[in-house]
C-alpha positions in Angstrom: 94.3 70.3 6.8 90.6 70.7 8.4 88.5 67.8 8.8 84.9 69.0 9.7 83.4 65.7 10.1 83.2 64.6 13.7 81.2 61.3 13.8 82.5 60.0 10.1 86.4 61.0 10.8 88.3 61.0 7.8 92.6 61.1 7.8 94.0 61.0 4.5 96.9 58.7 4.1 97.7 58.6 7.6 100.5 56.6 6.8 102.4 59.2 5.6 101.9 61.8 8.1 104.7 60.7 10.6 108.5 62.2 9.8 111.5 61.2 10.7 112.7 63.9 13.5 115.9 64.4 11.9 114.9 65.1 8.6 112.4 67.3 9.5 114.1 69.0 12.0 113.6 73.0 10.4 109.8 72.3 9.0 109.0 71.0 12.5 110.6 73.8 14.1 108.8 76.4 12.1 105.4 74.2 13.2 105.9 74.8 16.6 107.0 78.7 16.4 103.4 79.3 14.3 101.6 76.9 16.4 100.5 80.0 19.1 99.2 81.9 16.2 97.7 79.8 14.2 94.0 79.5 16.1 94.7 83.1 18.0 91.4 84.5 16.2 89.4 81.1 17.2 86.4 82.2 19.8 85.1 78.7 20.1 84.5 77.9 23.5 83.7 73.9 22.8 86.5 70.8 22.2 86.0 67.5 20.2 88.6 65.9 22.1 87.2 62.6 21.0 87.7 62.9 17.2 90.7 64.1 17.5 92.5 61.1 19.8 90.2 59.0 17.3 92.3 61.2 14.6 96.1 60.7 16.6 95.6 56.9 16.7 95.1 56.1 12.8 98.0 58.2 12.4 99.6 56.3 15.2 98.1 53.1 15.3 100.2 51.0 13.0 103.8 52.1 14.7 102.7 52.6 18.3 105.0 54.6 20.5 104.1 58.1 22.9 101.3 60.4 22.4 101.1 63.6 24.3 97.2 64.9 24.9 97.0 68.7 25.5 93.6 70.1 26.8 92.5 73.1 28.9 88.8 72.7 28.5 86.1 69.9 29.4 85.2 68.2 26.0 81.8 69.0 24.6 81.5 68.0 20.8 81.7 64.4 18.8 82.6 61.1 20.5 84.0 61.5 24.4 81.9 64.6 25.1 81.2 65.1 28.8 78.5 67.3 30.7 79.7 69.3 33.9 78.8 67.5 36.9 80.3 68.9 39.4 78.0 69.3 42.4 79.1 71.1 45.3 76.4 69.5 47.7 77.6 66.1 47.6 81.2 67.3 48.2 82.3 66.3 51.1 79.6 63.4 51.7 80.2 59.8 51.1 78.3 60.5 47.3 81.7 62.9 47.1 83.0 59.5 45.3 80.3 59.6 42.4 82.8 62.8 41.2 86.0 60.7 41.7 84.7 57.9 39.1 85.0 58.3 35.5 81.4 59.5 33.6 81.2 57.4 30.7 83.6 54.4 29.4 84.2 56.1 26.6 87.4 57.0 27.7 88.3 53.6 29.5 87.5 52.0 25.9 89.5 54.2 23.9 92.7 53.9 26.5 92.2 49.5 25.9 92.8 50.2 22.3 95.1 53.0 22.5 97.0 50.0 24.9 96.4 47.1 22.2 98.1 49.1 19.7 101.0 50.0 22.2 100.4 53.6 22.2 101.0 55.6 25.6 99.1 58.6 26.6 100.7 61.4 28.5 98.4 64.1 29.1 98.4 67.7 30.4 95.9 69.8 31.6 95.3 73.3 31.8 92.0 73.8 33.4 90.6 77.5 34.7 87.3 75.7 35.4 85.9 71.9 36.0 87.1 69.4 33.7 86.6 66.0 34.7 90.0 64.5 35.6 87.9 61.5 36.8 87.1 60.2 33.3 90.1 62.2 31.2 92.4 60.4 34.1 91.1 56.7 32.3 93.7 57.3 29.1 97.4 57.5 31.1 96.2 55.4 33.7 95.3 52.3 31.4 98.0 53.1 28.8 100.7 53.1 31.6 101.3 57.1 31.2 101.3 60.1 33.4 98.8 62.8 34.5 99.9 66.5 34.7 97.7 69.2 35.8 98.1 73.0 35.6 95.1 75.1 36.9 94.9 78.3 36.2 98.3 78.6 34.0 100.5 81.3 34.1 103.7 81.0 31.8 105.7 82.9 34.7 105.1 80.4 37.3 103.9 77.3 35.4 105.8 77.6 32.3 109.4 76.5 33.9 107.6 73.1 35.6 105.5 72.3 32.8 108.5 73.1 30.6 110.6 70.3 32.4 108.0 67.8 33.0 107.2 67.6 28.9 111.2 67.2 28.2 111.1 64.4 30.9 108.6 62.7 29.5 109.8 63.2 25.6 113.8 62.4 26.2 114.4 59.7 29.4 114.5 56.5 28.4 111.8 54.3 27.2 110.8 50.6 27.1 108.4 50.1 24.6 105.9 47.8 23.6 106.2 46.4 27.2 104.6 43.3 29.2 105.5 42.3 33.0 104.4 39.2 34.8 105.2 38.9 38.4 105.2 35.9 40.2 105.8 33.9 43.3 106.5 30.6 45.3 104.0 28.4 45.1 101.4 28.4 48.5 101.3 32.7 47.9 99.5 34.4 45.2 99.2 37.8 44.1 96.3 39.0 44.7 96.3 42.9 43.6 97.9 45.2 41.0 98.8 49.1 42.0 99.7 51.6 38.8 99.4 52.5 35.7 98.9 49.5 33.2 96.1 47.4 31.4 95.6 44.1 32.6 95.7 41.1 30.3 94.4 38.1 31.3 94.7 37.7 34.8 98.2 38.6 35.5 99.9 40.3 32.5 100.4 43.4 32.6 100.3 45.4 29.3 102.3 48.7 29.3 102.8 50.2 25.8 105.8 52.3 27.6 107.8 52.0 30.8 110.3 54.5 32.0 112.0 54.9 35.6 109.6 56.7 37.0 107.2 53.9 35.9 106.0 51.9 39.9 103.6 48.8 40.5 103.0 47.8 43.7 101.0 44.2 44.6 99.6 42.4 47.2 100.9 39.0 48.4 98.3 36.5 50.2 98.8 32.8 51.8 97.5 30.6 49.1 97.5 28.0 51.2 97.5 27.5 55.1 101.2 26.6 55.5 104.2 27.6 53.0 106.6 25.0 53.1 109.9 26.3 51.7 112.4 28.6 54.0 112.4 31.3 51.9 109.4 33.0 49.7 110.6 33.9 45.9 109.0 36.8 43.7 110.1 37.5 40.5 109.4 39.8 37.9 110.0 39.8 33.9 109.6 42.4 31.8 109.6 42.2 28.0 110.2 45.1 26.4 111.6 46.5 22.7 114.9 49.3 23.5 114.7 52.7 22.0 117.3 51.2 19.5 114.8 48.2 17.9 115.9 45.4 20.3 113.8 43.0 22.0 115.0 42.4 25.7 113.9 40.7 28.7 114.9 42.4 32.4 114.0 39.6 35.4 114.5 40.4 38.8 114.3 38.1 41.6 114.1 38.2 45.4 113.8 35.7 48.1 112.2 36.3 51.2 113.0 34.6 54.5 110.1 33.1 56.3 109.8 33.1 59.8 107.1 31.9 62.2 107.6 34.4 64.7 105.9 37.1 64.8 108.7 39.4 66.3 110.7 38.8 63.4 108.0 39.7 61.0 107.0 42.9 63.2 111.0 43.5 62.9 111.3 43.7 59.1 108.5 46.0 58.3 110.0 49.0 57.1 107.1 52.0 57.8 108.2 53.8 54.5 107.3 51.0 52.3 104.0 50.1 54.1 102.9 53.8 54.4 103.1 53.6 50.9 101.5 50.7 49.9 98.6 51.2 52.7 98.0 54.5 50.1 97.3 53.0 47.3 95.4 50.4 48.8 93.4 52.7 50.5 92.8 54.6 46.9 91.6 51.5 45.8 89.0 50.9 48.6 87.9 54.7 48.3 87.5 55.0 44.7 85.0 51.5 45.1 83.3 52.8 48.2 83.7 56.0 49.2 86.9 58.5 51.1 85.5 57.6 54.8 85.9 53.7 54.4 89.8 54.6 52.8 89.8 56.2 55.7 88.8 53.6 58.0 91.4 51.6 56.4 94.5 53.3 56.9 93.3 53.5 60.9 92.5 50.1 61.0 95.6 48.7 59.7 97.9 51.4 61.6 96.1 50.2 64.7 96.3 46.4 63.7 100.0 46.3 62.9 101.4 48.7 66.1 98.5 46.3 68.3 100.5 43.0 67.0 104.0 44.8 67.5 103.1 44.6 71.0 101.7 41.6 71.1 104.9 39.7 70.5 105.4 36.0 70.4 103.4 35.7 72.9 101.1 32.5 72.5 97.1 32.9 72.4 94.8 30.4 73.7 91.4 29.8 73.4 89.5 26.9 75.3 93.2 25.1 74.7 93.6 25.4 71.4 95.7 28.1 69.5 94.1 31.4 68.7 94.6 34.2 66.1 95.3 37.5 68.2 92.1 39.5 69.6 90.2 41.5 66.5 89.6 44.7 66.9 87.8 45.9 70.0 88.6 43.1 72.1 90.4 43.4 75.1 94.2 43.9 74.6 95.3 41.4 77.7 95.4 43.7 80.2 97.6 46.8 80.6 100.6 45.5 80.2 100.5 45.2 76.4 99.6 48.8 76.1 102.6 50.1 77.9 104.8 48.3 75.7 106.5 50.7 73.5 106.2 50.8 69.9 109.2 49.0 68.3 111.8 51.6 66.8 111.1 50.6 63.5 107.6 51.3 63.3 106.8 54.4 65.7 107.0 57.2 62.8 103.8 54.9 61.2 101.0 56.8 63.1 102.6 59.8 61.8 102.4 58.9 58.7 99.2 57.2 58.8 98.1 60.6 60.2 99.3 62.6 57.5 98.2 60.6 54.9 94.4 60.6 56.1 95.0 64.6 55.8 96.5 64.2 52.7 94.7 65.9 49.7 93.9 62.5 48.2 91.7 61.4 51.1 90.8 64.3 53.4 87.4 65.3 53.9 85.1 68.8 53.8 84.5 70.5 51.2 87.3 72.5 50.2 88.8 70.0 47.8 87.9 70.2 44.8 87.4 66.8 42.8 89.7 67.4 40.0 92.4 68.2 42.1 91.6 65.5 44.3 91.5 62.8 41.1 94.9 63.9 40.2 96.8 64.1 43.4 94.6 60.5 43.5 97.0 59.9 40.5 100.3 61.0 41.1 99.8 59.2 44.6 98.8 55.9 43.0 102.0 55.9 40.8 105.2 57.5 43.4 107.8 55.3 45.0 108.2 55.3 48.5 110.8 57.8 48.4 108.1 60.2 46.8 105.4 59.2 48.2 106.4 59.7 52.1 107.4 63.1 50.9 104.3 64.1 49.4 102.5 62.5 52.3 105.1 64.4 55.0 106.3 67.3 53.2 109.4 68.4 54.1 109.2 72.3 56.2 112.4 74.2 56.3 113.5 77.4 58.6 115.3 79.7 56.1 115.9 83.0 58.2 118.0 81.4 60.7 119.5 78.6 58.4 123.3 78.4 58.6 125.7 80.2 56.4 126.7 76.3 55.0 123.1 75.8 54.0 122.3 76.1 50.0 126.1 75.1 49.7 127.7 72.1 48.7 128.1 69.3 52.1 132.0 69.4 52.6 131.1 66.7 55.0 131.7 62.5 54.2 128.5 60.7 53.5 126.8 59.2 56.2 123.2 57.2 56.5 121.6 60.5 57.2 122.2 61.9 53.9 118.5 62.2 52.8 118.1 64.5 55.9 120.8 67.0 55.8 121.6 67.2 51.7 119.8 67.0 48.9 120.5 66.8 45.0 123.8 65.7 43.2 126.0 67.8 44.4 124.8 67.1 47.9 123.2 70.6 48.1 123.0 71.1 52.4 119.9 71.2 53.4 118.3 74.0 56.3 116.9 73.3 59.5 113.7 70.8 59.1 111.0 71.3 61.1 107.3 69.1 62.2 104.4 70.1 60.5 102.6 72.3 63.1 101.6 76.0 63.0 103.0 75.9 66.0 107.0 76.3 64.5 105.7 79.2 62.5 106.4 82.6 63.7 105.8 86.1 62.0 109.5 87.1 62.1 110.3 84.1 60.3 110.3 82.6 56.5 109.4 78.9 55.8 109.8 76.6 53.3 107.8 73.6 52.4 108.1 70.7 49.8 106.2 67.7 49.4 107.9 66.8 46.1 104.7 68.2 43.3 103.9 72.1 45.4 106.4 74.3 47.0 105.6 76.8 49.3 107.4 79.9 50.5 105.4 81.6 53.8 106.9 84.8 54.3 105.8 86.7 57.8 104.7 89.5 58.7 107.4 90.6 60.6 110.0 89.7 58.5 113.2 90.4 58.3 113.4 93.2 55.7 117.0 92.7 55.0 116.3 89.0 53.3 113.2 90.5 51.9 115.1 92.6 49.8 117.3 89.7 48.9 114.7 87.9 47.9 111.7 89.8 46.4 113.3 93.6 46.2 111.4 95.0 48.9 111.6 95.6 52.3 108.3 94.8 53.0 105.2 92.7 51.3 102.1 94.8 53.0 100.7 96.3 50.1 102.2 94.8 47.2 100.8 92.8 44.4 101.8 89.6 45.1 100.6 88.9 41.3 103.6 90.9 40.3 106.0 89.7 43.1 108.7 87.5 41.9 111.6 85.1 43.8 115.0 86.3 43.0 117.4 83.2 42.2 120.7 85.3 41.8 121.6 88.7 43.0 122.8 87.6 46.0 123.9 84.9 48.4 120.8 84.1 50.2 118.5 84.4 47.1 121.7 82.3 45.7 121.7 79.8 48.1 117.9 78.8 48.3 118.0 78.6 44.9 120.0 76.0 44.9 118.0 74.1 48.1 114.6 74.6 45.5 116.4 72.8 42.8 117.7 70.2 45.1 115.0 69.2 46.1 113.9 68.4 42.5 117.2 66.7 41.6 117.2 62.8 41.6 119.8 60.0 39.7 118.3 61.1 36.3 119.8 63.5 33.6 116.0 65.2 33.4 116.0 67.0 36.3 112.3 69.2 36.8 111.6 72.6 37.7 109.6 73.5 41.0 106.9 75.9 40.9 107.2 78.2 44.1 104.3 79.8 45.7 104.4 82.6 47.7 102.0 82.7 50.7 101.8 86.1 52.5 100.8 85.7 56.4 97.2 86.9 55.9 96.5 85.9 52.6 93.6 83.7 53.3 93.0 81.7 50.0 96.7 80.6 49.9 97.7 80.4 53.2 94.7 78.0 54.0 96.0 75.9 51.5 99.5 75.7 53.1 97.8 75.0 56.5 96.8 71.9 54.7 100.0 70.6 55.6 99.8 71.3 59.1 98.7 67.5 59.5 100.3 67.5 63.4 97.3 69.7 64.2 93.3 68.8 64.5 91.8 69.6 61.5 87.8 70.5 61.2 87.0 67.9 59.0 85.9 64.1 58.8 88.2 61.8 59.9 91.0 64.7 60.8 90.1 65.9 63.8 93.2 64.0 65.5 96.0 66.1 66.1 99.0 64.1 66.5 98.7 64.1 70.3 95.8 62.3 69.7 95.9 59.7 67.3 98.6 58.6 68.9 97.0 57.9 72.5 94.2 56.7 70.2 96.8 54.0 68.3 98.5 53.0 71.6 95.4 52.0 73.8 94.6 49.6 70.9 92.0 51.9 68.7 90.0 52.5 72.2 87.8 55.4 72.0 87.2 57.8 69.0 88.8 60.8 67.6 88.0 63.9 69.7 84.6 65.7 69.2 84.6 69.1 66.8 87.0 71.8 68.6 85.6 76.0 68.7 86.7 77.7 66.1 90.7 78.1 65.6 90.5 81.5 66.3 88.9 81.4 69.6 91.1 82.4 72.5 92.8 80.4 74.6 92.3 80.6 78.3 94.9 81.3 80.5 96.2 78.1 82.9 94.2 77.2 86.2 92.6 74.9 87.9 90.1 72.0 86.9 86.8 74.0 86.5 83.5 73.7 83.7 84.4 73.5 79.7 85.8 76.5 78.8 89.1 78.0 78.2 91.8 75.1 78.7 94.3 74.8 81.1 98.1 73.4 80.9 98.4 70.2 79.3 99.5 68.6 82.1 96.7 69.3 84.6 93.8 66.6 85.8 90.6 67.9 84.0 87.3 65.9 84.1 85.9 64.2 81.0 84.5 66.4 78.4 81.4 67.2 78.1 79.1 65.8 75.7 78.7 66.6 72.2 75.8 68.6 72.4 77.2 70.7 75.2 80.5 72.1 73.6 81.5 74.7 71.0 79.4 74.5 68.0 81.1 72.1 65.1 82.6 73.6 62.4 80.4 73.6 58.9 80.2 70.8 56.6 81.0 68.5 58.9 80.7 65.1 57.4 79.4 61.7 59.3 81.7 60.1 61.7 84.7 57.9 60.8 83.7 54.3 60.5 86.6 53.9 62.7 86.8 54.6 66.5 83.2 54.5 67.9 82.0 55.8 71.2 82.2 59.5 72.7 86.1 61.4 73.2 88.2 59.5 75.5 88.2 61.2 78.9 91.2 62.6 79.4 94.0 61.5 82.2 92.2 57.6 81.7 94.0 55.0 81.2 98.1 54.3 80.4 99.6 57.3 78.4 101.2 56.1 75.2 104.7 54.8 75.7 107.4 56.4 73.7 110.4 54.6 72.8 113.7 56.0 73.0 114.4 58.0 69.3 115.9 55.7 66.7 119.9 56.4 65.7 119.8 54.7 62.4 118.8 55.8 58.9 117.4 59.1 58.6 113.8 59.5 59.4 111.5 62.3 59.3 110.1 63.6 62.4 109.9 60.8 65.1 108.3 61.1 68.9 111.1 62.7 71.1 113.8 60.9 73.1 113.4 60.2 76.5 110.2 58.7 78.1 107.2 60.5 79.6 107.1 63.8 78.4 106.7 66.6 81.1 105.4 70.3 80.2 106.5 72.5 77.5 110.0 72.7 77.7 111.9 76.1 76.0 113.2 75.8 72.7 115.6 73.4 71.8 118.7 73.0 69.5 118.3 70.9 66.2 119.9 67.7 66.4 121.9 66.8 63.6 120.8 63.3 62.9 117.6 63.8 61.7 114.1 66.6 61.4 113.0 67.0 64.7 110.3 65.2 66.2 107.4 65.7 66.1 105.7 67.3 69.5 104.5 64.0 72.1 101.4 63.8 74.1 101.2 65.1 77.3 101.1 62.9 80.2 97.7 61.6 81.0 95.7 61.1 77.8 94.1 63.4 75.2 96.0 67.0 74.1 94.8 70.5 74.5 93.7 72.5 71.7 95.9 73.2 69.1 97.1 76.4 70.2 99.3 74.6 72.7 103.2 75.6 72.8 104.7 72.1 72.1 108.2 70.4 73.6 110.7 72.0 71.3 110.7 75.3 69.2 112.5 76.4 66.1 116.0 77.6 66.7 116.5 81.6 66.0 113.1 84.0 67.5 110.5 82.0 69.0 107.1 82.7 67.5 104.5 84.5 69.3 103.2 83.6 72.7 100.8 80.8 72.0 102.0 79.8 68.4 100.2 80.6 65.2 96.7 80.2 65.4 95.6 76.8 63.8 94.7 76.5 60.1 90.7 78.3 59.2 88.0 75.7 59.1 86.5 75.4 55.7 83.4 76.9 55.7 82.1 75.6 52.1 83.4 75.5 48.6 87.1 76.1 47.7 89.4 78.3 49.2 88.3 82.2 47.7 91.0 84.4 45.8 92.8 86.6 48.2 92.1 90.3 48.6 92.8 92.4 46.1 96.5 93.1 45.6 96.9 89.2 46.7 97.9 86.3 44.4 94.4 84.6 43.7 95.2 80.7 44.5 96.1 78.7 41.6 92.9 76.2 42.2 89.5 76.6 41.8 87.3 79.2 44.5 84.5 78.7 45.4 82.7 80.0 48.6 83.1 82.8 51.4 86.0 83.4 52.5 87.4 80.9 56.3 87.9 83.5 59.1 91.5 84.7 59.5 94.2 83.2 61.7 94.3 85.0 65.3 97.8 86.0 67.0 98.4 87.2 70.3 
């Protein structure tokens, strides 16, 4: 059946047009099998992906239910049509957010009736060139679906991901024709919604389908000066019809101590859960305003909530009456609130707030492009906290020196560090985990790295050519085709064996388990290993609002949001001076020496390009170095398994040789030295990965983008599955 008409779209009895799955089983079968060949000779270059939603819903309209949306170009013909917009000279710019926002509200409209008629939009894209997530993005996010992107797809690699993602989606179980309504004691209010869902009213949310992987998050405000009652209630109903016709109701309820100390409030906050809800706020704010105010945001409020950790119960006065604590930028009370340390529960926060300002959602310059940027945007806006600190903290993994145990099943008894040493249902044991630094990278070694949606596989150099051949069937990968260079998952037992970490990794409490797509970065190949560097967030990065290293935001975050972040490092492939005394900018000495205050802007290495405005956050020229208290470091924390934390012990001294991994949890990440601001990034930090140390002075720091997206490798290299544009960033430097 053709239907040529695009504005006047006619269906004929669309009634009768749905089957029953069962019946139909063979002629639906045969469909699908034909489906690949039946527009093979088609040479159309447009889409009317308009008409044919408009098409789907009076087909769909009168039952409801799930409608997956495939599309792999940007829609040009009939109702919904869009013109390219993207415009690389706004990219990273505050006007970077016009790209983030949907075009027209075509597509908003359409998803508010799609939701009306309780119809659920799950939607996968296969783009090779701009498509305008930003306004396709307005159908699963209204009608409480997902968002699934594939660019550049390759059935070899893709095909297995997208393969398990649509049998997720199509098979776990659904609540449909759904509504939720949270609510709370009376004197708090809700005052925002986070997800996926269509608003009714002013508090009902409307979801034509909720699954498990379905998450809202909201905010809850003081209503009223005081709250009266000892405990503060939320509850939330959900109505919803069961995959077998019946109507049901789930409520959950929770009660909430209230205290009016403000130790016990500090006490409770767990930093997983507020790392993840400070994300999607922050979404918010940037999507209304622009990337450097979400930004701001996440600074501000890391710096405001480890600021009143320190302040304590301690009672403020003002002129004798009762005061709110100092706002930001006032004085802190002297020094002895700054060398309080940062209560256990809450010192991995400026790690993570760290990490999530590099994240690809918010990070700056111009080599992200904004489709990928709207849907990580989207997949960050609906993860659970497990997920989300992942994808904010990925998860790095030393496989050439991992223990003959690890990729086997844990013979050990369960313990509270589970999450940290095993992974998946049958408890899969899990490698050495290392902090995200180029620093832990070596060229004799091979890395993993997971952050839950990418996987990465960076094979060195100087590898060993024994567990090449177990895992690619070559002894070496100078001069291959990485296009035609595959991952073995049998064979052998250590192909064997991180098989079964990869899959792991992927396994959660649901029968549906999905499929991770592994990329292989070659050391050199400059398009793909850029991209992993990415994840490097423990390093200064060249762009607005990341050049902290870790080091430094957290001497920024101690001393109360003093300062600003450090002014534009030389290039990463500068060399590093060797150690000596004070003396003029130039090559840096040890960490731990007494250097002057840098010199001004204008007077050190020229900035990286497309460098964007300064952070609203943290006015004022770099913090001198060896001023003021260093940041206090608490001793590590023994419960629950967190990722990488500061280091035990107290003031750190120099670099210290590689040490052991300790069992209870990822290793820390590397501390500030003593007295203020760290050296470049290029700097050996406290402990090392177990088995060869990497080259004298570490891997040299991730390339600054120099414009557009990260260029295909050279030839014989895999060309990066996103979008290039641009020359290519100037390669790493070892020595």
């Amino acid at each position: 059946l053709v239907v040529a008409d695009l504005v006047e779209l006619f269906v004929p009895a669309p009634d009768d047009l749905l089957v029953n799955l069962q019946e139909s089983r063979e002629v639906i079968d045969v469909f699908l099998e034909n489906l690949p060949t039946m527009f093979e000779k088609n040479t159309s270059q447009n889409a009317c992906l308009g008409p044919a939603l408009k098409a789907a819903f009076t087909v769909t309209k009168h039952i409801g239910g799930k409608m997956c949306v495939f599309q792999s170009v940007l829609p040009t013909l009939g109702d919904g049509a869009l013109a390219p917009r993207e415009n690389v000279s706004i990219m990273g710019t505050p006007d970077e957010v016009k790209l983030l926002r949907p075009a027209m509200n075509w597509y908003k409209d359409t998803a508010v009736e799609f939701s009306r008629a309780q119809i659920s939009v799950d939607m996968f894209l296969f783009p090779r060139a701009y498509i305008d997530v930003a306004s396709l993005a307005e159908l699963p996010k209204i009608t409480a679906g997902t968002l699934h992107t594939y660019p550049g797809f390759n059935y070899d690699v893709d095909g297995p991901r997208f393969e398990s993602e649509l049998c997720r989606g199509l098979t776990q179980h659904t609540a449909f024709e759904a509504v939720m309504r949270i609510r709370c004691t009376r004197g708090m209010r809700i005052s925002n919604f986070y997800g996926n869902f269509f608003v009714r009213g002013t508090d009902l949310l409307a979801l034509p389908n909720c699954t498990s992987d379905s998450v809202f998050a909201f905010d809850l405000v003081h209503d009223e000066p005081n709250v009266t009652s000892s405990v503060v209630t939320v509850q939330s109903a959900l109505l919803y019809t069961s995959s077998e016709g019946e109507r049901r109701i789930r409520v959950v309820t929770q009660a909430i101590p209230v205290s009016s100390l403000a130790s016990e409030i500090i006490g409770s906050v767990d930093a997983d859960t507020v790392t993840a809800l400070l994300a999607k706020q922050a979404l918010d704010i940037g999507i209304k305003s622009n990337l450097d105010n979400a930004r701001g945001k996440l600074q501000q409020a890391c710096v405001e909530l480890i600021r009143a950790s320190k302040e304590g119960d301690r009672p403020r006065t003002v002129s004798g009456y009762a005061a709110p604590p100092p706002m930001h930028g006032q004085q802190q009370g002297g020094p002895e609130g700054e060398s309080k340390p940062i209560p256990d529960n809450l010192k991995l926060l400026p790690l993570y707030t760290l990490a999530l300002m590099k994240n690809v959602a918010f990070r700056g310059g111009t080599d992200v492009h904004p489709d990928e940027r709207v849907h990580a945007i989207q997949r960050l806006t609906g993860m659970d906290v497990l997920n989300s600190k992942h994808f904010v903290y990925p998860r790095m993994f030393s496989l050439h020196d991992m223990s003959p145990s690890a990729g086997l099943p844990s013979n050990m008894a369960p313990t509270d560090d589970d999450a940290v040493r095993v992974a998946g249902q049958d408890r899969i044991e899990l490698p050495t985990v290392l902090n995200l630094t180029v620093d832990r990278l070596s060229s004799s070694g091979i890395f993993l790295l997971d952050n839950g949606i990418d996987t990465f596989l960076w094979v060195g150099r100087s590898s060993d050519p024994a567990i090449l051949n177990s895992l690619f069937g070559t002894n070496s990968l100078e001069g291959v085709n990485m296009m035609e260079v595959k991952l073995q998952t049998s064979g052998n037992d250590f192909a064997s064996r991180l098989n079964a970490i990869v899959s792991a990794l992927r396994e959660d409490n649901t029968p549906h388990n999905l499929a991770a797509k592994v990329t292989i970065v070659r050391e050199g190949d400059h398009g793909l290993e850029s991209r992993f560097f990415w994840h490097m967030i423990e390093d200064s990065a060249s762009f607005n609002g990341g050049t902290f290293s870790y080091d430094d935001f957290v001497q920024f975050v101690s001393s109360g949001g003093q300062g600003g972040p450090p002014g534009p490092r030389g290039p990463p492939n500068m060399p590093q001076g060797p150690p000596g005394p004070p003396g003029p900018p130039g090559p840096p000495g040890p960490p731990n020496m007494n250097q002057g205050p840098p010199p001004p802007m204008g007077q050190r290495a020229p900035p990286p390009m497309n460098q964007g405005p300064p952070p609203p956050m943290g006015q004022g020229p770099p913090p001198p170095m060896n001023r003021g208290p260093p940041p206090p470091m608490p001793p590590q924390q023994s419960q629950g398994p967190p990722p990488p934390g500061p280091p035990p012990g107290g003031m750190p001294g120099p670099p210290m040789p590689s040490q052991g991994f300790n069992p209870q949890g990822p290793p820390p990440p590397h501390q500030p030295p003593s007295g203020g601001m760290a050296p470049p990034p290029q700097q050996q930090y406290g402990r090392g990965p177990p088995g060869p140390p990497p080259p004298a002075g570490g891997m040299a720091p991730p390339p600054p983008a120099m414009g557009g997206m990260p260029p295909p490798p050279p030839p014989g290299g895999m060309p990066p599955p996103q979008y290039g544009r641009g020359p290519p960033p100037p390669p790493p430097q070892y020595r």
